[in-house]
C-alpha positions in Angstrom: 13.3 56.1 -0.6 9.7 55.3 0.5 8.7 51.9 1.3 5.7 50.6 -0.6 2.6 49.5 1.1 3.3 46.0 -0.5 7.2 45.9 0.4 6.3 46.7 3.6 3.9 43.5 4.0 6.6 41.8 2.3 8.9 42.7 5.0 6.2 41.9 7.9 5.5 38.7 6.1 9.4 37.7 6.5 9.9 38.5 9.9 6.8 36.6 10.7 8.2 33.6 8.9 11.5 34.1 10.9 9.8 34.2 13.9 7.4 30.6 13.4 11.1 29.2 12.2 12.4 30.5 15.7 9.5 28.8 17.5 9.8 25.5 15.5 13.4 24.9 16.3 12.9 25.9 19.9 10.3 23.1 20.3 12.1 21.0 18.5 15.4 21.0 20.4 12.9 20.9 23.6 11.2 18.0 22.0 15.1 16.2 21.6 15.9 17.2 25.5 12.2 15.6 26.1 13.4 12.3 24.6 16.5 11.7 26.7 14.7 12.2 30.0 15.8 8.8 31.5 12.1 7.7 33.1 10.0 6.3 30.7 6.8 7.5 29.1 7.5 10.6 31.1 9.0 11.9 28.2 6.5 11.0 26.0 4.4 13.5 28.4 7.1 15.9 27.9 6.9 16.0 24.3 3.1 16.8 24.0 3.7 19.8 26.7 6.5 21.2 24.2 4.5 20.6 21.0 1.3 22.0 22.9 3.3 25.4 23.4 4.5 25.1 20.0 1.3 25.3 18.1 -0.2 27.8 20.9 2.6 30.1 19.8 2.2 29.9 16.5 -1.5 30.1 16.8 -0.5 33.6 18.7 2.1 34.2 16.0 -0.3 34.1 13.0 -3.4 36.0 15.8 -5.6 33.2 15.8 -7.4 32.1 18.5 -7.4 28.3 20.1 -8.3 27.8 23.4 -6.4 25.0 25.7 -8.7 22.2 24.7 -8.5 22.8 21.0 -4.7 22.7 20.7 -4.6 19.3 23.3 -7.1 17.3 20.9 -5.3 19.0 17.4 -1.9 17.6 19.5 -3.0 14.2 20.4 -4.6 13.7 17.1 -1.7 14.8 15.2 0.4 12.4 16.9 -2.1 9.4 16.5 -2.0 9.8 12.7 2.1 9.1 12.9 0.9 6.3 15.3 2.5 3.4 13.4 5.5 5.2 12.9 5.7 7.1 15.7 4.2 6.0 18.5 5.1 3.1 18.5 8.3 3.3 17.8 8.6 5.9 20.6 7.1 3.5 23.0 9.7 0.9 22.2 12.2 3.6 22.8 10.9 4.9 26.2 10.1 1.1 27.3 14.2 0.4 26.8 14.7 3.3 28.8 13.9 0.4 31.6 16.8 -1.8 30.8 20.1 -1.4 33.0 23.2 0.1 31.3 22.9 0.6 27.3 18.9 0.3 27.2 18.9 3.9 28.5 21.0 5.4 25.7 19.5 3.4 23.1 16.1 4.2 24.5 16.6 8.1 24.5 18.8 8.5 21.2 16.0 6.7 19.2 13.5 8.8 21.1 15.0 12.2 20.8 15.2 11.9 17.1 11.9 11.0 16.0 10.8 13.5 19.0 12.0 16.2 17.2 10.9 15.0 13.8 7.4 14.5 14.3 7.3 18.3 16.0 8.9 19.4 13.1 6.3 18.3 11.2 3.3 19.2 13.3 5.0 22.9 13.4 5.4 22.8 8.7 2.0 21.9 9.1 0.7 24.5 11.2 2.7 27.1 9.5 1.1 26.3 6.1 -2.5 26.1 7.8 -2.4 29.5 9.1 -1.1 31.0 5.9 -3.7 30.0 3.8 -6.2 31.4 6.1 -6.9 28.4 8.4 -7.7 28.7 12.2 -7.7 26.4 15.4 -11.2 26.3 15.1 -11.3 24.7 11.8 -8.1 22.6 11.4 -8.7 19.6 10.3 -6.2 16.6 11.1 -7.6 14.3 8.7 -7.1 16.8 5.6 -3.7 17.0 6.5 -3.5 13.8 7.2 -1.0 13.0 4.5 0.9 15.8 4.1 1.6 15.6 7.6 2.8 11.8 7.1 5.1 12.8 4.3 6.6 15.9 6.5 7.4 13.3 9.1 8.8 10.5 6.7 11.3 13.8 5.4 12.1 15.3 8.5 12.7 11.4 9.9 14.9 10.3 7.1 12.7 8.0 6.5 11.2 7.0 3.3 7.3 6.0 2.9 5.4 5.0 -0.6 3.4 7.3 -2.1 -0.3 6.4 -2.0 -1.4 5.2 -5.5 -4.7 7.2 -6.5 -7.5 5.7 -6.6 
């Protein structure tokens, strides 16, 4: 039996879906290893090299183009809109990091976690952008800016309120 043309981009579509799913969890496990690094703030350095490679692959993935400099300002701003829940949080972590004995553990577990959650989310967001015809060149962080706050909240466990309209 003959493969149509349209089964056949069916199929292509799927194994590029497997493929971004592939890169995602890499980075995300690398983003978890990056959070247990033991000297603080190093791994938060760690984590934007992991989620850098993340989105460049992708980018290559869905044959887009983004130069270095595009994909470290779509990184750093992606992880400035999770700031307050994020960031902070992260810098809490990697500061315990400093204190003898349990602050180490406590430090990198809390790290690790919302590490990998917040690349999670940056790679769902990503994967969605390029499907519907978006490029590195015109991503925009604050349209997303939402949907990438709810991804995190999911992938997190956490829950956020909805924003009322208006």
């Amino acid at each position: 039996m003959v493969a149509t043309t349209m089964e056949n981009a069916e199929i292509g579509e799927n194994d590029r879906h497997s493929e971004a799913a592939e890169i995602i969890s890499s980075a995300v496990k690398w983003s978890a290893a990056a959070g247990v690094l033991p000297l603080p703030f190093v791994d938060l350095i760690a984590l934007g090299t992991v989620q850098y490679k993340m989105i460049r692959k992708l980018s290559k993935l869905y044959e887009m183009d983004g130069d270095k400099k595009d994909i470290e300002i779509i990184v750093s701003t992606a992880l400035g809109m999770l700031a307050p829940s994020f960031l902070s949080t992260n810098l809490v972590g990697s500061s315990l990091k400093l204190l003898p004995g349990g602050g180490t553990f406590l430090g990198s577990a809390s790290v690790a976690a919302l590490s990998a959650a917040a690349t999670y989310s940056i790679g769902k967001i990503f994967i969605r952008h390029f499907e519907n015809g978006g490029t590195i060149k015109n991503f925009s962080a604050e349209s997303i800016q939402d949907e990438l706050k709810e991804e995190f909240a999911n992938a997190s466990g956490r829950v956020e309120p909805k924003k009322k309209p208006g």
